[in-house]
N, C-alpha and C positions, 0 to 999 in steps of 0.2 A: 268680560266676554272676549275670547279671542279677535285679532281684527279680521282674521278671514270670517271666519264665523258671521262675525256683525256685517263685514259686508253682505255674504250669500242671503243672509236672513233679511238683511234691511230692502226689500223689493220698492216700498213704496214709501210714501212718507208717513202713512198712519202704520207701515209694517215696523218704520224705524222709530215712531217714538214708543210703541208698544217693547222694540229694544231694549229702547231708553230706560223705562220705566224697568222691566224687570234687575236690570244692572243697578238702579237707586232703590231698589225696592226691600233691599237688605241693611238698607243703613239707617235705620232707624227714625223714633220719634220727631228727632231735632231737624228736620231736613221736610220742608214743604212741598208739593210736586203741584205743578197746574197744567191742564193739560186744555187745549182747544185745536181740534182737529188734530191735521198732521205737525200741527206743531205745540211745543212742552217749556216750561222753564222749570228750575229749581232752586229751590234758597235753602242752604244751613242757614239756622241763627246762628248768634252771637254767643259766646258764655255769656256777657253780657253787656248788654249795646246801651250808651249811652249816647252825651253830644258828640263826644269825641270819633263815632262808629261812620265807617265808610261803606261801599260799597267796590266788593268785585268781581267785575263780572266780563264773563267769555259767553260768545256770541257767535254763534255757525247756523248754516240752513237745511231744511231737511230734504228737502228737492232737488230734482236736475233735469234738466234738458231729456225728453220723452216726445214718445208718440201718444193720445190719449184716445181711446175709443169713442169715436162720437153718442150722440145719443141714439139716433137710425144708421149704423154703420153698415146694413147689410145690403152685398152685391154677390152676383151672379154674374160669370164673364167664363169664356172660354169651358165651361164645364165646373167652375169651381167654384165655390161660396167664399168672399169676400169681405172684409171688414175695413171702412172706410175710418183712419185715424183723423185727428185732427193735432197739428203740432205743438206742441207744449213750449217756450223755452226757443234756442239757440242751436238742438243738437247738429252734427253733419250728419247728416241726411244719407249721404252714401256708405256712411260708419255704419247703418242700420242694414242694408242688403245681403243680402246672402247668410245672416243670422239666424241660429236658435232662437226666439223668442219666445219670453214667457210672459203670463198675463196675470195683473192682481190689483188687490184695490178695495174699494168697499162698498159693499151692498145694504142699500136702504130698501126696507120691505114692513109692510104693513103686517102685523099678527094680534090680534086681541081688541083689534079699535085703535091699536097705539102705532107707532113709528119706531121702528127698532133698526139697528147697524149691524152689521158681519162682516169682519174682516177678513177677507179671501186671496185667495193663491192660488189659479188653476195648475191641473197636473200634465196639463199639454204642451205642445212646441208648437208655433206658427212662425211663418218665413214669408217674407218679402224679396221673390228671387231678383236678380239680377237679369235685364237682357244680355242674350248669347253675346260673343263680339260677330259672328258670322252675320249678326242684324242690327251690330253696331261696327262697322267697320273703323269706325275713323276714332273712336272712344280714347284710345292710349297715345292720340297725337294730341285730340282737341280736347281732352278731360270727358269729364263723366260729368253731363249736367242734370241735374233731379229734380222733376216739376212735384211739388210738396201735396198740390190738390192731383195730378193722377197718376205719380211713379210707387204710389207708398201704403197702396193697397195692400191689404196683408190679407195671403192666403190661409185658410182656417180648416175647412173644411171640402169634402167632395158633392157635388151635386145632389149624391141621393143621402148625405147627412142629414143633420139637423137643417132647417129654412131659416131659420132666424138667432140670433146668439142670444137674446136676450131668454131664449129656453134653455140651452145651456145654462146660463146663470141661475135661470129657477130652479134649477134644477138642483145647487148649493144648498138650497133653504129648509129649513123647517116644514114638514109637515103644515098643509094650511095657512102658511105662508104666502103672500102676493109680493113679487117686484116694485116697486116703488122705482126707484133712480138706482145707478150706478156712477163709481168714480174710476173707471177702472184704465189702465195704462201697462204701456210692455217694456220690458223689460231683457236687458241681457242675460239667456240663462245660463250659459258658460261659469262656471265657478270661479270665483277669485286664488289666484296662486302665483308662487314665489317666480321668478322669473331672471335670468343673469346667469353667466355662467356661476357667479359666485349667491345664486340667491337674493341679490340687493335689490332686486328690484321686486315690487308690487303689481297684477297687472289684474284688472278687472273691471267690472262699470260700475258707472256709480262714485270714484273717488273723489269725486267733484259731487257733493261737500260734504261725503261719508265717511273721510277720514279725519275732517277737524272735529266730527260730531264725536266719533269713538277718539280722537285724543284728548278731546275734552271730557267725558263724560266717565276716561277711566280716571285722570286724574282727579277729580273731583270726589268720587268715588274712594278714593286714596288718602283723601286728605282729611285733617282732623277740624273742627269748629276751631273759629280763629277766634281769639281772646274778644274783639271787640267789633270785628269788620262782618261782615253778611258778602256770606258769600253765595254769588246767583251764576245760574248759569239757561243759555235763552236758548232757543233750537226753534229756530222762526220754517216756515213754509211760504210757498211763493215768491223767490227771492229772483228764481229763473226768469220772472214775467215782472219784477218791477217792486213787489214789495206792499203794495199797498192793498192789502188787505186785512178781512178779520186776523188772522194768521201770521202773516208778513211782517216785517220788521218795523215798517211804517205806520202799522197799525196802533191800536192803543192796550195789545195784552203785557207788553212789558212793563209799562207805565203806570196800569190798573193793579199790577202785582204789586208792585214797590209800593205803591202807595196802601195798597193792601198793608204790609208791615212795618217800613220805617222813614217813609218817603221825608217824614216832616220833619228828621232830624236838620237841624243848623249846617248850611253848606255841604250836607251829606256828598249828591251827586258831582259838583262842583270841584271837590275833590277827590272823588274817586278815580277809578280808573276802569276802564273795557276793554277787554285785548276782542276785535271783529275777527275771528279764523275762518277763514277757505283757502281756497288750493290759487298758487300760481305758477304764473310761465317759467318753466325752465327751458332752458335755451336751447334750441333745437339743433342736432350737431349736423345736422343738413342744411340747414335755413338758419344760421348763425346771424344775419344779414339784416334779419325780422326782429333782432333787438339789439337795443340803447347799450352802445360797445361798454360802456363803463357799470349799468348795472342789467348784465344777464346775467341772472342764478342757474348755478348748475346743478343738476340732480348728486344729492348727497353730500352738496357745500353747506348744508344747513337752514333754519326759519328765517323766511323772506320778508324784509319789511319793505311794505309797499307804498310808496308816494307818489304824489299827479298833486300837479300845482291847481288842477282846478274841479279840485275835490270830488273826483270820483272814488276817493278812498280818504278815511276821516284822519289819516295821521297828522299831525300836527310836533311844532318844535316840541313841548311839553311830551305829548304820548310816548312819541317817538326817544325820544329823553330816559322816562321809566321805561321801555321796552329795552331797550341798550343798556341798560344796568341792571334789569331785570337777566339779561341774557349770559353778564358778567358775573354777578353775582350766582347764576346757577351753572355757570359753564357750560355756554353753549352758544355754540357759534351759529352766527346769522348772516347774511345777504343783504342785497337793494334793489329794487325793482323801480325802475321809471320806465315810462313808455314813451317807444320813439315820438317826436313831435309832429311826425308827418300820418299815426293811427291814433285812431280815437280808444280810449282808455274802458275798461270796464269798469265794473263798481259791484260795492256788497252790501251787505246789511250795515255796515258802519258807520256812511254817512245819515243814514234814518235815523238811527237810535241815539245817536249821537248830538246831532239836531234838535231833535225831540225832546231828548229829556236832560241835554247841556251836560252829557258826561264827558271828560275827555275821551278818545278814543283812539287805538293803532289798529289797522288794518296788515295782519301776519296774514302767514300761510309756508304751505308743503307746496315745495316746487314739485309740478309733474308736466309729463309732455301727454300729446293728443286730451287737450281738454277739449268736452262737449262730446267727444265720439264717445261711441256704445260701449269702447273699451279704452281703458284710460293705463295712465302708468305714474309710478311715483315710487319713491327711493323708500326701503324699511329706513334706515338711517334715519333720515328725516322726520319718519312718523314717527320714532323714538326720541329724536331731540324735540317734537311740538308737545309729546306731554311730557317728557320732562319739562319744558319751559310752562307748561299750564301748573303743574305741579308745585314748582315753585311762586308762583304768581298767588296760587292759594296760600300757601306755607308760611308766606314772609311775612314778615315781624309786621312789617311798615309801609305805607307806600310814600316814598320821599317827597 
């Protein structure tokens, strides 16, 4: 699937693994799919797996920093019908104002006695305007601050609409149908596009971590069953809030899979390998200042490997070892990420999975700038040398 494509389509997390699925969906018997919620893994076998058979596996999340419609969102203020969100994640908050928004997610609903799901995409726009400056005067000396409980009200509809959103949503349903719950959250609906005087860049929302998902999932896609090795590939959910869920990387669906088919092989995981992909900082050409002089990656220098001595990212001498020869042998040039000593460090799914089930692990990524806003940016370049480098990582012979 194209990557602009995959981005517009991937609204929410169960939008993106339903993606997922149809892009695997053509490659046959040999390749097992499991899916739990908004998040999916996948395994080709082996030609044929013996002691000798490893595992490798690449590792991204399907979520990102959002607003989420509570369960009673509905207000009334000034003439207008309101929907109270609740914050998801990390986003900036002002990145959200004055935006198209769009709404999607999934609807659980009662029909026949039983519990059934719909996956929905409304066909509206909602805005969470901005105060005038005329009633913020002082805004563009002293910044723009955003109270999260009462700035972030999203306007929906007019007084004499619909009263309540949750008739809107019945409104999705089936014939005889009753609402049950919603999961539903918004979204940027600005379409993703090329950006640069010369096209190089990417600009859309969502590429935090919608771009390691579609470079892993075409390379994979791409590649052939490896003589001996099982190849997985994991697309966890909730990675924004922590990880630790049924979904999340913390959880136990990657671990219940593996051991699903080869878990019991002789030092399998031990020596294997996981490349953890998500997006990192590229060095802001304003704010140069905000990062570690010796490693700030710059948009379109190449896949970032990321290290923190106190392991908020799982690289290690070893990972770090095969990612660097890994990079060599497919030609393709990489980067270093440390984080200054005086800001506190993020983290991914790496350290969890990592932990969990004693895989080695390197924490990569696609350098982009404005991460966590509603609209994000990141180099084509980049996205092209991350699956090449996934592509190869499948491909090779061996892992050393």
């Amino acid at each position: 699937m194209n990557f602009l494509d995959f981005l517009n389509k991937s609204v929410t997390p169960y939008h993106t693994v339903e993606n997922l699925k149809q892009i695997l969906a053509p490659l046959g018997t040999g390749i097992k799919v499991f899916e739990r919620g908004g998040a999916l893994i996948a395994v080709r076998l082996p030609q044929t797996a013996s002691t000798e058979s490893r595992f490798r596996i690449a590792l991204a999340h399907t979520d990102y920093p959002t607003l989420k419609i509570t369960p009673n969102p509905d207000g009334l203020a000034a003439g207008v019908r309101t929907l109270h969100p609740e914050v998801y994640g990390s986003p900036i908050l002002a990145s959200w104002l004055d935006r198209d928004l769009g709404y999607a997610g999934l609807l659980a609903y009662e029909l026949g006695g039983k519990v059934q799901t719909k996956l929905f995409r409304g066909k509206k726009l909602f805005r969470i305007p901005q105060l005038a400056v005329h009633l913020n005067r002082n805004v563009n000396q002293e910044g723009l601050k955003v109270n999260p409980q009462t700035d972030m009200n999203v306007l929906w509809t007019a007084m004499g609409g619909r009263e309540r959103f949750v008739e809107a949503l019945s409104g999705e349903l089936p014939d005889g149908a009753k609402l049950l719950d919603f999961d539903i959250q918004l979204f940027d609906a600005q379409p993703a596009q090329y950006g640069g005087f010369e096209d190089e860049w990417i600009y859309s929302g969502r590429l935090d971590n919608l771009s390691s998902c579609h470079a892993i999932v075409e390379a994979f896609a791409g590649a052939e069953s490896s003589e001996k090795d099982f190849q997985v590939v994991a697309f966890f959910n909730n990675e924004e809030v922590g990880s630790a869920t049924r979904e999340g990387a913390a959880g136990n669906f990657l671990k219940s899979v593996l051991e699903s088919e080869a878990i019991s092989l002789p030092n399998a995981l031990s020596d294997s390998l996981a490349l953890s992909i998500d997006m990192a900082h590229a060095c802001h050409p304003n704010f140069e200042s905000k990062h570690e002089s010796n490693h700030a990656p710059v948009l379109g220098g190449g896949v970032v490997l990321k290290a923190n001595s106190q392991k908020r990212y799982a690289s290690d001498v070893y990972s770090s070892a095969q990612f660097k020869l890994l990079c060599e042998q497919s030609n393709v040039s990489y980067q270093t990420f440390v984080m200054r000593n005086d800001m506190p460090c993020g983290s991914t799914v790496g350290p969890a999975v990592s932990a969990s089930l004693g895989i080695p692990t390197v924490d990569i990524g696609e350098p982009m700038l404005s991460m966590h806003s509603i609209r994000e940016m990141t180099a084509v370049k980049d996205h092209e040398s991350m699956t090449k480098l996934v592509s190869a990582f499948f491909s090779r012979n061996s892992l050393a």
